[in-house]
C-alpha positions in Angstrom: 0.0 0.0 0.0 2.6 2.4 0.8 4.6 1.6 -2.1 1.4 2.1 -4.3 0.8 5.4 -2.7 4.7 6.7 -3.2 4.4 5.5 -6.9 1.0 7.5 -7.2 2.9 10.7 -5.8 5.9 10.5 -8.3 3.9 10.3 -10.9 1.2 13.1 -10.1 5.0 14.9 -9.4 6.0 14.1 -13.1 2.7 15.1 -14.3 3.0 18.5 -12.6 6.5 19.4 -13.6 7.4 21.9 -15.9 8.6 19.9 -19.2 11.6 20.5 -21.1 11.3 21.3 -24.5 14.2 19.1 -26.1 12.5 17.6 -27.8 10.6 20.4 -29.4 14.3 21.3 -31.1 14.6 20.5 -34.6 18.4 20.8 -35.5 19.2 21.8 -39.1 20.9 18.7 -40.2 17.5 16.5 -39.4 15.7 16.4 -42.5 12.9 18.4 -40.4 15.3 20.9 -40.0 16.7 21.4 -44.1 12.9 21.2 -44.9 12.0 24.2 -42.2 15.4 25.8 -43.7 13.8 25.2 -47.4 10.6 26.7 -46.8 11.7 29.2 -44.4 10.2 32.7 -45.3 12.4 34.6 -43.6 16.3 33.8 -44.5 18.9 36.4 -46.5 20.3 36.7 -42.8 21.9 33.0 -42.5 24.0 32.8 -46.1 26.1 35.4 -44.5 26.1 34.6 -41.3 26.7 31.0 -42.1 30.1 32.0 -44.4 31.8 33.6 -41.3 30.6 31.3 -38.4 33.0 29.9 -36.4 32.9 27.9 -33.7 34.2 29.5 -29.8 37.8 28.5 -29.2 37.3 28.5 -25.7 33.7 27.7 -23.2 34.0 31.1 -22.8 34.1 32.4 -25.9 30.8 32.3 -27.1 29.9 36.7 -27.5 33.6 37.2 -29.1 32.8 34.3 -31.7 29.5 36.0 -32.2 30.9 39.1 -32.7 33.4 38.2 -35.1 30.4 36.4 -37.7 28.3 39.5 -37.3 31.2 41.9 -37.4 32.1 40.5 -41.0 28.8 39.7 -42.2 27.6 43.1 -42.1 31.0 44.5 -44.6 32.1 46.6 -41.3 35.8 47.8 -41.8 38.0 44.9 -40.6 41.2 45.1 -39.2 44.2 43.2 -40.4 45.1 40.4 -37.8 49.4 40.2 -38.0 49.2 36.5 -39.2 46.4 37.4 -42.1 48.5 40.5 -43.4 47.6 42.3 -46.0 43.7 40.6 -45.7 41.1 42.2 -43.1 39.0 40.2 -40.9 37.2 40.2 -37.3 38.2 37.0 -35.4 37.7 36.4 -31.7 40.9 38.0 -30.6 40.7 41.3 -32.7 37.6 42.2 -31.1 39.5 42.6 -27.9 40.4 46.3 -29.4 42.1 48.9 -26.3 38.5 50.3 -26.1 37.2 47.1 -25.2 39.7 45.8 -23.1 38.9 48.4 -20.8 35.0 47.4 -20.2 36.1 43.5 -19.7 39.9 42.5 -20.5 40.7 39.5 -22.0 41.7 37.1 -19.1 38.3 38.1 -16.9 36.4 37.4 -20.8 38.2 33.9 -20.8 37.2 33.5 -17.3 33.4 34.2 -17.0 32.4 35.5 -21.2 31.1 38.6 -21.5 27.0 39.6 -20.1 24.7 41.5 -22.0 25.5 45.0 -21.4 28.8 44.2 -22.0 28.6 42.5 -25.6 26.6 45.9 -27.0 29.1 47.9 -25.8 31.9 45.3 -27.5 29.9 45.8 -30.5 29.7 49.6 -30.4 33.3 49.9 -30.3 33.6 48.1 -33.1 32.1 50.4 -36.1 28.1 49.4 -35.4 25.2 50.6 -33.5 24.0 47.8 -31.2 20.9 48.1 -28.6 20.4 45.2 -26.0 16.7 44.4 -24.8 16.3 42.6 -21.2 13.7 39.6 -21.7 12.2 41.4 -18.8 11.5 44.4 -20.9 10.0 42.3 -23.5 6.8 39.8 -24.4 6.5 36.8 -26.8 4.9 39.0 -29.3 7.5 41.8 -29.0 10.1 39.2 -29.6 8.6 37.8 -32.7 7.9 41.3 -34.2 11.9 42.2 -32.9 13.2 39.4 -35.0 10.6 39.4 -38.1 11.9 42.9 -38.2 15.6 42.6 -37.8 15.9 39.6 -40.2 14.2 41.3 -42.9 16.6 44.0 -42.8 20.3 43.6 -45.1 22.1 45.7 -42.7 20.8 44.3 -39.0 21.7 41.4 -37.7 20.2 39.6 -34.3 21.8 38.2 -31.1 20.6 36.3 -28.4 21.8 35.4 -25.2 20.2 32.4 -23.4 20.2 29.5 -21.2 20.7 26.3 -22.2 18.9 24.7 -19.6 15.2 25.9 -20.2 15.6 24.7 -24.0 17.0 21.0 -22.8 20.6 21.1 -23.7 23.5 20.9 -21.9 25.3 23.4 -20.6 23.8 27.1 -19.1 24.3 30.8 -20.4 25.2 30.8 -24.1 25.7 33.8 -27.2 25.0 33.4 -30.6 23.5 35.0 -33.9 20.0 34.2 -35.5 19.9 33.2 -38.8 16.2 32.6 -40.2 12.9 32.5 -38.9 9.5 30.4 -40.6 6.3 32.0 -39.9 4.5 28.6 -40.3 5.9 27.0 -37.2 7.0 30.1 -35.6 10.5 29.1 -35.4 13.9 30.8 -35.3 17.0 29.3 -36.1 19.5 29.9 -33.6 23.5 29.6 -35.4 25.1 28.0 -32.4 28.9 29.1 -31.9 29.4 26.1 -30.0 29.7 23.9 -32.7 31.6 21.4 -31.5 28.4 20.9 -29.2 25.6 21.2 -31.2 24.9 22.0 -35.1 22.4 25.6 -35.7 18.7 24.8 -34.0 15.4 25.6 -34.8 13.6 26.4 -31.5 10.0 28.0 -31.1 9.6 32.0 -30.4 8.1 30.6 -27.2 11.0 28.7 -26.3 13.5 31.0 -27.1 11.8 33.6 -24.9 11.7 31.1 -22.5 15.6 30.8 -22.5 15.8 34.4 -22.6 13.7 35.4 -19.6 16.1 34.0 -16.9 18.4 35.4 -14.8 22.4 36.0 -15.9 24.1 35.3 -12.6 27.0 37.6 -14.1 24.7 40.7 -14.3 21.7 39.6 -11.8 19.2 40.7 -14.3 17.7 38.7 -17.3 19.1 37.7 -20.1 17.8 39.2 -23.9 18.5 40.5 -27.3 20.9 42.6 -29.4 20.0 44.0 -32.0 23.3 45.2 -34.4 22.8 47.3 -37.1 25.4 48.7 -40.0 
């Protein structure tokens, strides 16, 4: 009887928790995911994107990586790394310009990555205009209209900064570009800089607000958005 009853009380438990959505993520080597990529509406973001992705060099290296793919996307000026001389291009190290080693320097970067704030003002030190939106400061619906928006436009490109964890994957925090969104299913595919981890994800608006409306124990606020424009 008692064993009966303690089974009865998982289960209601179960029942009651909040579920993870992994398995709601449709990765874009599935052939769910190339079909959602293939009818996509929303896409001129991702061809560009995808040419200059590269995957973090460290755990902690997630915003620089994401900087360096938008950064070059967009046709900003480059600067001429040393070992690439006379060819420009943004890669995770040259983002780490005087001006921005004096909001986060490199070691504390490698150490703990960079919080919201932080990456816009990275970025607007770098030759853009970037804005960062708290998740608190947002809905669902303004996040849908924030990215319809943003990926329609040639010279914007958008960023998100989430938590693994409400999405089902391992790991926490994490930075990295959008790419394309469908209107059918309502999904946005997130270019993931980890890419020794896990290949670019299609994941529900509702999702991805989800994994933006939690706290960043770096900043003690919620994580968001940044929208980068030329």
């Amino acid at each position: 009887m008692i064993k009966t009853k303690i089974i009865l009380a998982f289960a209601a438990f179960m029942l009651a928790a909040p579920a993870v959505c992994a398995d709601q993520l449709i990765y874009i080597t599935d052939a769910q995911g190339e079909k959602l990529f293939d009818e996509a509406e929303i896409k001129s973001s991702y061809f560009k994107l995808a040419t200059y992705l590269e995957s973090e060099q460290i755990l902690t290296f997630c915003g620089p990586a994401t900087m360096a793919a938008v950064l070059n996307s967009l046709g900003v000026k480059r600067p001429v790394p040393q070992r690439l001389y006379p060819w420009g291009l943004f890669t995770q190290d040259t983002v780490f310009t005087p001006e921005n080693q004096a909001i986060k320097p490199y070691p504390m970067v490698e150490h703990e990555g960079l919080v919201l704030e932080q990456l816009t003002a990275f970025f607007n030190n770098l030759g853009v205009k970037a804005e960062f939106h708290h998740a608190d400061t947002l809905d669902e619906d303004k996040l849908r209209q924030t990215i319809k928006d943003t990926l329609a436009d040639p010279n914007k490109r958008l960023v998100v900064n989430y938590t693994r964890k409400a999405i089902g994957q391992n790991g926490d925090g994490h930075i990295s570009p959008v790419g394309a969104y469908d209107v059918e299913t309502d999904r946005v595919l997130v270019l993931d800089v980890a890419k020794y981890k896990y290949p670019p994800v299609w994941m529900t608006v509702a999702d991805l607000y989800k994994a933006i409306n939690t706290i960043d124990s770096g900043s003690n606020k919620t994580r968001g958005i940044v929208v980068v424009t030329k």
